[in-house]
N, C-alpha and C positions, 0 to 999 in steps of 0.2 A: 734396309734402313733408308738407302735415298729414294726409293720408289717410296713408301711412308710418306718422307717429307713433300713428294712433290704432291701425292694424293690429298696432303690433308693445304697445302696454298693454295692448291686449285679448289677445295672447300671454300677457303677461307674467301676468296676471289666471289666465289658465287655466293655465299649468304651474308657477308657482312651487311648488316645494318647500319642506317645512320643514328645518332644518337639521340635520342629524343625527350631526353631529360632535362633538356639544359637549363630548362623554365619550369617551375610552376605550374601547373595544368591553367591558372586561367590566364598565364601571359603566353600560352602557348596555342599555336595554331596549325593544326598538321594538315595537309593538301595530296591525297595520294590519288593514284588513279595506274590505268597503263599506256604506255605510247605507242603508236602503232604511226603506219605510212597511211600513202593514200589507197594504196591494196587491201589495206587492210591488216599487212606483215606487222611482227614486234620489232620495234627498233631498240638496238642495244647500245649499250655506252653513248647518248645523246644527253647532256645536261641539259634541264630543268630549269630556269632560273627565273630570279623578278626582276622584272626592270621596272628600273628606275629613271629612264630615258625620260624626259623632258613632252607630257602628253599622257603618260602612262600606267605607272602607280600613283597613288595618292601620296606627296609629297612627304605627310606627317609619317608615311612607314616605312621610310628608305633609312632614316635613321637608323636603326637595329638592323633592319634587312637587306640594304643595299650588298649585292656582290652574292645574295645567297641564294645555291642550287644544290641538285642532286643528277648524279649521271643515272638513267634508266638499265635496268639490271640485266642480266642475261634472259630473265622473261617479259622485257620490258616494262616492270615495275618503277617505279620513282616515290619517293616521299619527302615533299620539303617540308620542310620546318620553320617556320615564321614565328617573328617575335609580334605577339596582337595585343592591345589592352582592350579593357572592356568598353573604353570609349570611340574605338574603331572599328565597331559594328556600321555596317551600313556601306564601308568605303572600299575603294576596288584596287584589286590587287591584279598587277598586268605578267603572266609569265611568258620569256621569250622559250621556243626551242629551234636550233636551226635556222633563225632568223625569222620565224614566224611569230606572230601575238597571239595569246587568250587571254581572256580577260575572266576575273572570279569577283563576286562581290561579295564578302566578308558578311557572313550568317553567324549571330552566337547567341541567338536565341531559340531556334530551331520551332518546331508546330505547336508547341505550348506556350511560345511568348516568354520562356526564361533560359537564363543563360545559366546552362550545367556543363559538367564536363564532357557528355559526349557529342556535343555542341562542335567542341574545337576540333573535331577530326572529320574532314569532308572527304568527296571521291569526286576528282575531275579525272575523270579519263583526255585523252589527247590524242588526235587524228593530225598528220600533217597533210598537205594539199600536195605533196611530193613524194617521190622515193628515196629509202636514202637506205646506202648499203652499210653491212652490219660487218662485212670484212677487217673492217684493221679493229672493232673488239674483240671479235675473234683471233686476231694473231696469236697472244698470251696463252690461247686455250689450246690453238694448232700446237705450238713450238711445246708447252709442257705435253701433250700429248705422245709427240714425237720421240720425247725425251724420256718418259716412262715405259713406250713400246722399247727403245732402244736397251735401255735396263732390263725390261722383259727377256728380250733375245740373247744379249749377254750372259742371263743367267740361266737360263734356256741351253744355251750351248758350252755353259759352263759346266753343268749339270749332268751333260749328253742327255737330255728327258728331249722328250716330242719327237721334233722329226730327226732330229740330232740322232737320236737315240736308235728309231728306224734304218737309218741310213751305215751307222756302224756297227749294228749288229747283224746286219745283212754281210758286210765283209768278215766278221770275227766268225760266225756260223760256216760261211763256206771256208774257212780256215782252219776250222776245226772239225769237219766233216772227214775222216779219213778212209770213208769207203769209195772216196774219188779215187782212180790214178791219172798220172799225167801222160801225156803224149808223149811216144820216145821224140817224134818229127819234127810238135809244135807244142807250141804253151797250154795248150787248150786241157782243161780235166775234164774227164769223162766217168762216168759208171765201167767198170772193169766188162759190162758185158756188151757196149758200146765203140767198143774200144776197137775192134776188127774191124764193124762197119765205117769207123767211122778214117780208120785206114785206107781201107779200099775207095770212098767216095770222096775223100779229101786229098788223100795222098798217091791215088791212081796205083795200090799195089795190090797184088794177084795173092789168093789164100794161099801158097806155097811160099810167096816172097813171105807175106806176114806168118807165116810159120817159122820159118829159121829167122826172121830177125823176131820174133819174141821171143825164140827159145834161147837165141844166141844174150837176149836181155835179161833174160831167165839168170842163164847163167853166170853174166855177167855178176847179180844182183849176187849172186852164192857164193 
């Protein structure tokens, strides 16, 4: 059950969507693309945003939009959402990432000269002039990671299955193996026809010695 729930947040983590309903298709303005570095790498967990700084977007669309972004996904995807009317064609919309600018200028007529609705959905892709490490979006995905392996193994060796399972039935098998016998000398079990030899070269005794002390063990046994 809690390996479940962590599999399906770490889902939930990776595809949530932003919402894109909020508006009407034609007060709606969607901007996606992917972000990447100056390598070329996908950058993860980077907000998207517009600014509104003073120079930058067109005044009349900080109204609605000011403060609005999207953090770039675990494949570096982004998609913001902007509030457009149809009399803000033409005018420029500045996105910060990272403290860098691009600049987009508001298309809602598209190669036909009319404004339809697949009009309001563009593709700006994003290149930074920098590197920028993708580590602490990562953290979230290391630690539930950690945390489902750890579940694994617990249940794993709850289980005895895998190597759990290897490992003790190697000692239950030689425990129940009864065509060993033991060593009168030393701990060690032997095959019963090992058993001489293994007298004489461990224990330094002559076939005469190990004659009367197995017979004498013999008997004792009787």
């Amino acid at each position: 059950m809690i390996l479940i729930l962590l599999i399906t947040m770490m889902y939930l983590m990776v595809s949530i969507e932003p919402v894109s309903a909020e508006h009407e298709w034609d007060h709606r303005y969607t901007i996606s693309g992917v972000l990447t570095d100056h390598d070329g790498d996908t950058i993860r967990g980077s907000e998207v945003m517009i600014d509104c700084s003073e120079g930058k977007t067109d005044p009349s669309l900080c109204g609605h939009n000011e403060e609005r972004g999207d953090p770039s996904s675990i494949s570096g995807k982004f998609s913001l959402v902007l509030h457009i009317h149809s009399s803000d064609h033409g005018k420029n919309v500045t996105l910060t990432v990272e403290g860098e600018s691009f600049s987009h200028i508001i298309n809602l007529t598209g190669p036909d000269g009319k404004m339809e609705e697949g009009d309001r959905s563009v593709t700006m892709d994003i290149q930074l002039s920098k590197n920028i490490s993708s580590f602490e979006f990562l953290i979230p995905f290391i630690v539930i990671g950690l945390m489902v392996s750890t579940v694994i193994v617990m249940i794993l060796k709850k289980k005895r299955v895998w190597v759990f399972k290897e490992k003790s039935s190697r000692v239950n098998d030689r425990r129940k193996d009864s065509s060993q016998v033991d060593c009168p000398k030393c701990n060690a079990r032997l095959n019963p026809f090992n058993l001489e030899r293994h007298l004489k070269s461990v224990h330094s005794m002559k076939s005469e010695e190990i004659s009367i002390f197995l017979g004498k063990n013999d008997n004792d046994a009787k």
